[in-house]
C-alpha positions as CSV (number, residue, x, y, z in Angstrom):
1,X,0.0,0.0,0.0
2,X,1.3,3.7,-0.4
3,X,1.4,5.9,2.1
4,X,2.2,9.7,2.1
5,X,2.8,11.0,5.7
6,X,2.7,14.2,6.3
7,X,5.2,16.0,8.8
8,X,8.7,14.8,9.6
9,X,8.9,15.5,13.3
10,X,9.1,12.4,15.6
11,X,5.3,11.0,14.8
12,X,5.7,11.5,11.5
13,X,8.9,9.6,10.9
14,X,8.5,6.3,13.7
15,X,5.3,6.2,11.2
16,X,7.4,5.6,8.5
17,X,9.5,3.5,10.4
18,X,6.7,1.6,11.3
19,X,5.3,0.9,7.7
20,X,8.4,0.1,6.0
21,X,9.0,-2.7,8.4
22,X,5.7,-4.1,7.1
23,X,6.8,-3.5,3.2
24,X,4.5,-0.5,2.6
25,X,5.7,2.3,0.3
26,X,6.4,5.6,2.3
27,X,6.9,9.2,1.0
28,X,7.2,11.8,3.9
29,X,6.8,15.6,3.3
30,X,8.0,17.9,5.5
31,X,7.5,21.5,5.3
32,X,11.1,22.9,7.1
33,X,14.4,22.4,5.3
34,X,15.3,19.8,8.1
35,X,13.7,16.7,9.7
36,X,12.3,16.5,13.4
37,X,10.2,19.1,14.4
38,X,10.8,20.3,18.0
39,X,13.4,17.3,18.5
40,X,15.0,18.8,15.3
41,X,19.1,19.6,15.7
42,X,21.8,21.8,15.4
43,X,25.3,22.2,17.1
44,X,26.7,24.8,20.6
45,X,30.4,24.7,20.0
46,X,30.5,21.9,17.3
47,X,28.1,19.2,19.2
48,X,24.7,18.2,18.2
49,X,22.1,19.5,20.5
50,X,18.7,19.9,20.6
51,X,17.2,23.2,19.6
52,X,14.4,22.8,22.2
53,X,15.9,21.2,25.6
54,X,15.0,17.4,25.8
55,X,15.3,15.2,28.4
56,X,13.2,11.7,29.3
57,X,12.2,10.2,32.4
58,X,12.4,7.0,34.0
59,X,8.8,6.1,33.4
60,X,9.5,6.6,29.6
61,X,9.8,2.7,29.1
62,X,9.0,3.1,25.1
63,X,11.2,5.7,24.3
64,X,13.9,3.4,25.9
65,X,12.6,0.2,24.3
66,X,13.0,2.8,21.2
67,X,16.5,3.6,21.9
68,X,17.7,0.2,22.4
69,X,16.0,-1.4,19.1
70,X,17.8,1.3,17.3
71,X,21.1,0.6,18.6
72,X,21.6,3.3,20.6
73,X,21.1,1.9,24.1
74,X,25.0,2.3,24.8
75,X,24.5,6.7,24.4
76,X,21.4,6.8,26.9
77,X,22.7,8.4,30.3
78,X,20.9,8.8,33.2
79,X,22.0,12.3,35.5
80,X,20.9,13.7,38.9
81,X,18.3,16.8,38.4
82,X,18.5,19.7,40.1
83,X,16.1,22.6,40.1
84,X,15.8,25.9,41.2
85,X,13.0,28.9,41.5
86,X,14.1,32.2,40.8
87,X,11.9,34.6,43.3
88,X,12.2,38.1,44.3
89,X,16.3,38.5,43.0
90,X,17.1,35.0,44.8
91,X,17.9,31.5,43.1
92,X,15.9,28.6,45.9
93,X,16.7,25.2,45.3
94,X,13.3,23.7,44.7
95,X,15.0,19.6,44.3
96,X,13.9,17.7,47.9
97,X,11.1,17.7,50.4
98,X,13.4,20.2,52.7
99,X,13.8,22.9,50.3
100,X,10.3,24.0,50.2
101,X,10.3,23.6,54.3
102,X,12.8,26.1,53.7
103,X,11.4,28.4,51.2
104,X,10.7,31.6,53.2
105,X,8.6,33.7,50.6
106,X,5.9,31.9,51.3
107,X,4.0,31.2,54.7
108,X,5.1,28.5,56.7
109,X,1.1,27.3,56.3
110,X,1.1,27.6,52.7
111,X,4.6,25.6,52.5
112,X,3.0,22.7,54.9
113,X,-0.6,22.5,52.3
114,X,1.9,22.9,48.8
115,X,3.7,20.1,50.2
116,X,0.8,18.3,51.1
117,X,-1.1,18.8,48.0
118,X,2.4,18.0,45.8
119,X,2.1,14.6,47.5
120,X,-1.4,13.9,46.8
121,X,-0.5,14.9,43.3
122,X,2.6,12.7,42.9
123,X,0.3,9.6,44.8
124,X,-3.4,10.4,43.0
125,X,-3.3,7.7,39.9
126,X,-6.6,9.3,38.2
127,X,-5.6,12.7,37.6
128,X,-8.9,12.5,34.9
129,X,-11.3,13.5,37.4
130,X,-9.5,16.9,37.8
131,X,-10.3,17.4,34.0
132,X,-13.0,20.0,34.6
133,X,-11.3,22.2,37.3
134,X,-9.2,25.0,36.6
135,X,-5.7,24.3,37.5
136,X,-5.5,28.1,39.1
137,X,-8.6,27.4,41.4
138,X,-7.8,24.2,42.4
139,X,-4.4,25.6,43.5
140,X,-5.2,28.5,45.3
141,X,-8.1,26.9,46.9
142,X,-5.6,23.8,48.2
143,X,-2.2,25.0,48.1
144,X,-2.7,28.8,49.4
145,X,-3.4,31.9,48.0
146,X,0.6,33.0,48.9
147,X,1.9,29.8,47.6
148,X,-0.6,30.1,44.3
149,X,1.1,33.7,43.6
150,X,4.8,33.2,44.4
151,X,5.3,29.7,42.9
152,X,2.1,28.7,40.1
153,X,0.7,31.6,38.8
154,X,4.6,33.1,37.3
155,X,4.5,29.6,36.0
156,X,1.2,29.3,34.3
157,X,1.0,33.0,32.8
158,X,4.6,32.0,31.7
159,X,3.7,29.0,30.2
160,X,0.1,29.4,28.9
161,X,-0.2,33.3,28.1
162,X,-4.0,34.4,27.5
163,X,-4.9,31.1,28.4
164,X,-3.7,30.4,31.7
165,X,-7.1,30.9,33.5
166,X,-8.4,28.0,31.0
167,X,-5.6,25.3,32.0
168,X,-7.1,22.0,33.5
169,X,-6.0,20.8,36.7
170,X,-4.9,17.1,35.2
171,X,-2.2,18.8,33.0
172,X,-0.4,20.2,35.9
173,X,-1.1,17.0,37.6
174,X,0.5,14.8,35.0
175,X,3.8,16.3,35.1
176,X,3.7,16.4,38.7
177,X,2.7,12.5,38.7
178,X,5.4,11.7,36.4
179,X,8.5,13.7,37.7
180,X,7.7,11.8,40.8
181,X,7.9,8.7,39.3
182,X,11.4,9.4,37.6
183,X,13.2,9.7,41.1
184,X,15.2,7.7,43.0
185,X,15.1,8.0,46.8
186,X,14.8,12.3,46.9
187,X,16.8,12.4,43.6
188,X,15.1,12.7,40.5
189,X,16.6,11.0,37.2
190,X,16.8,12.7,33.8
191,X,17.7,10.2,30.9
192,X,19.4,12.0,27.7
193,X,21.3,10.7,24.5
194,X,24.8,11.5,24.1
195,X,25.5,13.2,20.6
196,X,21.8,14.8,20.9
197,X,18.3,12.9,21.1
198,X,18.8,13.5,16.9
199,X,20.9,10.3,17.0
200,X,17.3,9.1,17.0
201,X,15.9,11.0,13.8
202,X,19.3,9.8,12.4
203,X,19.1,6.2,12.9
204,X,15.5,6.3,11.5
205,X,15.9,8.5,8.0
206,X,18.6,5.6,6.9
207,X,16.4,2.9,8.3
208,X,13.2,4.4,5.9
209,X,15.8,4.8,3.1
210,X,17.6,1.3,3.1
211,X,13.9,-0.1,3.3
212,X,12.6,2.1,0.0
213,X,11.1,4.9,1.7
214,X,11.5,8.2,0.4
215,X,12.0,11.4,2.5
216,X,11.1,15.1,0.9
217,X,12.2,18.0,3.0
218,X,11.3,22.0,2.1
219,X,7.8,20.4,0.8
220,X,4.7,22.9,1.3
221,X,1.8,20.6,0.9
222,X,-1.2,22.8,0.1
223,X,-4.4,20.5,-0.4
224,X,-5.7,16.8,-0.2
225,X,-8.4,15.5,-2.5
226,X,-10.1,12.4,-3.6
227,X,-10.1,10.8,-6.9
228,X,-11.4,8.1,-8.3
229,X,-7.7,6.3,-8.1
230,X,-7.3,7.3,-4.7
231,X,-6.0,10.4,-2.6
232,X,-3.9,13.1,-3.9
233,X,-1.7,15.4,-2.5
234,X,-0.3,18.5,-3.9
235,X,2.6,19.7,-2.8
236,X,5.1,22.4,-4.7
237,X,3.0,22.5,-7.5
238,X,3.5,18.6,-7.7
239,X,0.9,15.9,-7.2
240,X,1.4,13.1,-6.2
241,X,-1.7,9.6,-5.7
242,X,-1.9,7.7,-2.9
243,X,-4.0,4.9,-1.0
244,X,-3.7,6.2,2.4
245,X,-2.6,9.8,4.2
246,X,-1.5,9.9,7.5
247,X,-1.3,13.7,8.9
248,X,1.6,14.5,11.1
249,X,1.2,18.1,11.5
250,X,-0.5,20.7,13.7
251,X,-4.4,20.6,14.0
252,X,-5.0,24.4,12.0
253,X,-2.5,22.9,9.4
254,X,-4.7,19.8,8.8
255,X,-7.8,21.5,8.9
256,X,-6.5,23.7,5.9
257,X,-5.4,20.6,3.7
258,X,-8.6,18.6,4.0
259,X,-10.5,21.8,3.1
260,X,-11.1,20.0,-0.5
261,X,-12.8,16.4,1.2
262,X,-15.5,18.5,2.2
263,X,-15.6,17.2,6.1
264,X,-17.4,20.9,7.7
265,X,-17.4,19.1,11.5
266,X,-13.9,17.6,11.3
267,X,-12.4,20.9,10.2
268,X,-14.8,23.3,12.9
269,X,-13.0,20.0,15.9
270,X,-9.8,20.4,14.4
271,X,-10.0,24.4,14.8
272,X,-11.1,23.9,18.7
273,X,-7.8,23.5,19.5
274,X,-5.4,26.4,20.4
275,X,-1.4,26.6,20.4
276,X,0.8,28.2,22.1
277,X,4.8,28.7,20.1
278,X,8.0,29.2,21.7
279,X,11.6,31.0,21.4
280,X,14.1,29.4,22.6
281,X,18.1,31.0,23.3
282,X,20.6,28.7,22.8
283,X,24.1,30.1,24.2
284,X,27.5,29.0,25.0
285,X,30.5,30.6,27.5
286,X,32.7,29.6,29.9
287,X,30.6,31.4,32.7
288,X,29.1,29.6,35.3
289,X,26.0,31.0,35.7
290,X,23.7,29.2,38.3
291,X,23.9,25.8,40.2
292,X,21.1,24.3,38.6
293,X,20.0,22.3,35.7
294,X,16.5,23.9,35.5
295,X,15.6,27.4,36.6
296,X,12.0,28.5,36.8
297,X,12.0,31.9,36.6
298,X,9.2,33.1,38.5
299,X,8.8,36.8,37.7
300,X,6.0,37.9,35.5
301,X,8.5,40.6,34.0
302,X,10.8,38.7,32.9
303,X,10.6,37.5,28.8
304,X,11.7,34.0,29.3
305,X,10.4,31.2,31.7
306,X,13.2,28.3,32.0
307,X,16.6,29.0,32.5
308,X,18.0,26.0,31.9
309,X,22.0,24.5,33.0
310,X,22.6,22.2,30.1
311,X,25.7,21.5,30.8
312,X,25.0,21.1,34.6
313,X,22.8,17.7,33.6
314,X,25.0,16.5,31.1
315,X,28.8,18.2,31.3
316,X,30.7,20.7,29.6
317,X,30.6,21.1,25.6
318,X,34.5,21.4,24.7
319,X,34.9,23.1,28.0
320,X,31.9,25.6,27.6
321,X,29.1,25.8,29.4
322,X,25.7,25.6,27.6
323,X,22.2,26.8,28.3
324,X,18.9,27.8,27.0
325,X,16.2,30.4,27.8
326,X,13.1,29.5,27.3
327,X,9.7,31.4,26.2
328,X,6.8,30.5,25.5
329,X,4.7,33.4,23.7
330,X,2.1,33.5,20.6
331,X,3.0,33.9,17.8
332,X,0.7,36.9,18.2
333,X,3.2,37.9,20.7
334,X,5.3,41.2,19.9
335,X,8.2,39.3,21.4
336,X,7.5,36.7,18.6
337,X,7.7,38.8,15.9
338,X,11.2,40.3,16.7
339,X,14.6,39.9,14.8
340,X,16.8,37.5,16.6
341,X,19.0,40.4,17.1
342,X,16.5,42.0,19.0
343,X,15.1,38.8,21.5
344,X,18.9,38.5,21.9
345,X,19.0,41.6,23.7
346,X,16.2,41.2,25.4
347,X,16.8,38.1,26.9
348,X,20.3,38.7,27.9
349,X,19.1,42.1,29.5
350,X,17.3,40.4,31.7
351,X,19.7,37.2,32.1
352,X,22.1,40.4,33.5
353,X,19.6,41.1,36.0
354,X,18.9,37.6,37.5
355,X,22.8,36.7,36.7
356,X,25.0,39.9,37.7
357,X,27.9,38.5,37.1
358,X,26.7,37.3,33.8
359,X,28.9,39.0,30.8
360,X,27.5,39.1,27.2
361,X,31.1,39.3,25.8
362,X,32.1,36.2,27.0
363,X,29.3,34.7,25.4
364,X,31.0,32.6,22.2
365,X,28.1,31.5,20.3
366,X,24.1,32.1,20.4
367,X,21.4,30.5,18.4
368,X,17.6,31.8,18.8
369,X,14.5,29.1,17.8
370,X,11.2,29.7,17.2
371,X,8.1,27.2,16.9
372,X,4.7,28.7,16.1
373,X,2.9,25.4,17.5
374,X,4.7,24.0,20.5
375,X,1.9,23.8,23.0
376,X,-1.1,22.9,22.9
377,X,-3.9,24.6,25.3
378,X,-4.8,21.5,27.9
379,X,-8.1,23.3,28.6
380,X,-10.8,22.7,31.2
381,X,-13.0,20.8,28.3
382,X,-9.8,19.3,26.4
383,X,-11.0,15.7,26.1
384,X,-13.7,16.3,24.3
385,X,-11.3,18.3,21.5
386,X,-8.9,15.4,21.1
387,X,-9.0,14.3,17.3
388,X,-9.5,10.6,16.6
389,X,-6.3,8.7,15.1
390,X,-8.5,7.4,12.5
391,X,-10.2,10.6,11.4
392,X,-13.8,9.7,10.3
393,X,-12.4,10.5,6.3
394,X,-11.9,7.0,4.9
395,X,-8.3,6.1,4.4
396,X,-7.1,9.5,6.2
397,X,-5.5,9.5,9.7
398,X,-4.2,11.9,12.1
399,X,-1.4,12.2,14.7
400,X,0.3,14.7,16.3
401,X,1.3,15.5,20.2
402,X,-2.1,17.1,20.8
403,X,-4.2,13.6,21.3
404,X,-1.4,12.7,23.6
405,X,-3.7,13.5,27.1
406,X,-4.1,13.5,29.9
407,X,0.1,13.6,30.0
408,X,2.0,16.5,28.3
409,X,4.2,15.8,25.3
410,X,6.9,14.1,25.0
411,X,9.1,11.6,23.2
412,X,7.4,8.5,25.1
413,X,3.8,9.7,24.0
414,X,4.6,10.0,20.4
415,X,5.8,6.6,20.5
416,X,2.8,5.4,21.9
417,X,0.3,7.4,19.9
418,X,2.0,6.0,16.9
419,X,1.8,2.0,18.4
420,X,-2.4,2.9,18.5
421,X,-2.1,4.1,14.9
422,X,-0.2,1.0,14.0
423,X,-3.0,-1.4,15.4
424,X,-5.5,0.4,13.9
425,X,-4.2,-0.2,10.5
């Protein structure tokens, strides 16, 4: 059978993966000039890295299993976290039960019931039943109205933007639930790939090619339609026929191509769901900035949300230290919209501020990286938005990280949306 997939981040090309295994013919289309999506690659002082920080956990048993059928098993490392919250011009390590006993800017009261409620979190196995409950209510109600402004609001306004009043309780309870699960004793264990978590995309592109597959990059597909024959998909003023599509991009994006089958209710579901994109800083120096691996910067002012110690979770990259700020922002967003040159200064205005001793000449390389769909808004009615795998239009399916619910995205979800896909075909 052919297949055309559409999309070459992660989904997209264990799909391909997947099929050519079984002997089906493959084309993959993908719209950037390079393969991966947001575990696409590039290089900090002439190593691989990720442009948007990855990491697994300990629960991530398929994205192991992954790693070890590829025959990369002998690169997966596992490193001692360590976290931090930034607060009121002070770093807090935030990385066992004693740090938040000790975390003065909030009541004493409010510490004791965010300590309790973090541990009915981590124990509660049906975070479901939170589904309908604003995570900001449910917070300030339980944890404290002190602890709900100093620690969680910085974080969800950070993180969510507009929407942060709409977040559902169950996604902040999933990553919760599953950081717990990665520690061991107080300590909590972060897996990642040396030579990059690209290794992966790497080992997978010449798997598709030795099997037949073929693998189009810098490809704009602009419609789907049905013909007698079949589908067909135009792409760069090509066409190409197929028996079966499989859709590996954002919902918006698929509700644009199938604008020609004619499927009203499947485009208005596919619209319901709203993204949120991100920038992301990638820099290398010699300075060591903060003690941490990850940094939650929890001041409303500031333009980036994660501070994030690279090389404090992994090691030094040819003696440099490497880190990333994060945003996330709309693409909406004025910050968004701005030349690298200019979120450069921004950010490391503000990196001056939380980092005084933090000097911008002895910075020796910076990359900036922007998604438009990185996020998807986990609201208070999200369940009922999820698109089916199989779609509903015969012989068209549907994956991306938004079906992957009630947990937040991640390589181990993909992998396991596309196992469902797999048995359904």
């Amino acid at each position: 059978m052919k297949n055309v997939i559409i999309g070459g981040g992660i989904s997209g090309m264990l799909t391909g993966y997947e099929l050519v295994k079984k002997g089906e013919e493959v084309l993959i289309l993908e719209k950037e000039e390079i393969l991966g999506g947001l575990l696409a690659t590039d290089t900090i002082s002439q190593i691989p890295i990720e442009r948007f920080y990855h990491h697994i956990f300990k629960t991530d048993k398929k994205a192991v299993k992954l790693i070890k059928d590829l025959g990369l098993i002998d690169k997966l490392k596992w490193f001692d976290s360590s976290m931090s919250i930034y607060f009121d011009d002070k770093f807090y390590p935030f990385r066992k039960p004693i740090d938040l006993v000790k975390f003065k800017p909030i009541s004493l009261l409010d510490r004791v019931r965010t300590g309790l409620i973090t541990l009915y979190l981590q124990k509660n196995r049906n975070g479901e039943k939170l589904s309908n409950i604003p995570a900001y209510l449910w917070i300030k109600k339980y944890g404290g109205k002190q602890a709900y402004e100093v620690i969680w609001k910085p974080l969800l306004v950070s993180k969510f933007g507009k929407y942060y009043k709409q977040v559902s309780m169950t996604w902040l309870w999933g990553r919760i639930y599953l950081r717990a699960s990665s520690t061991e004793g107080q300590e909590e264990k972060l897996g990642y790939l040396t030579g990059s978590f690209g290794s992966i995309l790497e080992r997978l592109t010449d798997k598709i090619k030795q099997k037949g597959g073929i693998i189009k990059t810098d490809v704009k597909v602009s419609k789907i339609s049905r013909k007698r024959s079949g589908l067909e998909i135009r792409y760069n003023d090509k066409i190409v026929g197929t028996d079966r599509v499989i859709i590996c991009t954002s919902n918006d994006q698929m509700a644009k191509m199938i604008e020609k089958l004619g499927n009203k209710k499947i485009q208005k579901k596919l619209n319901q769901v709203n993204y949120i994109g991100a920038i992301n800083l990638l820099f290398s120096t010699k300075q060591n900035l903060v003690d941490y691996y990850w940094n939650n910067i929890n001041d409303m002012k500031s333009p980036f949300v994660a501070l994030v110690k690279h090389s404090q979770l992994v090691g030094k990259y040819n003696g440099n230290h490497i880190y990333y700020l994060g945003a996330y922002v709309s693409e909406e967003d004025v910050l968004f919209s701005k030349s690298n040159q200019q979120i450069k200064q921004i950010f490391f205005d503000y990196l001056k501020k939380i980092c005084p001793k933090f000097n911008q000449k002895e910075v020796k390389e910076v990359k900036i990286f922007k998604s438009s769909r990185a996020q998807q808004i986990t609201d208070t009615n999200y369940s009922q938005k999820i698109m089916d795998i199989k779609t509903g239009i015969e012989n068209v399916y549907f994956l991306n990280f938004s079906q992957i619910y009630p947990w937040d995205r991640g390589l181990n979800w993909a992998i396991d949306k596309v196992d469902e896909l797999m048995e359904l075909l």
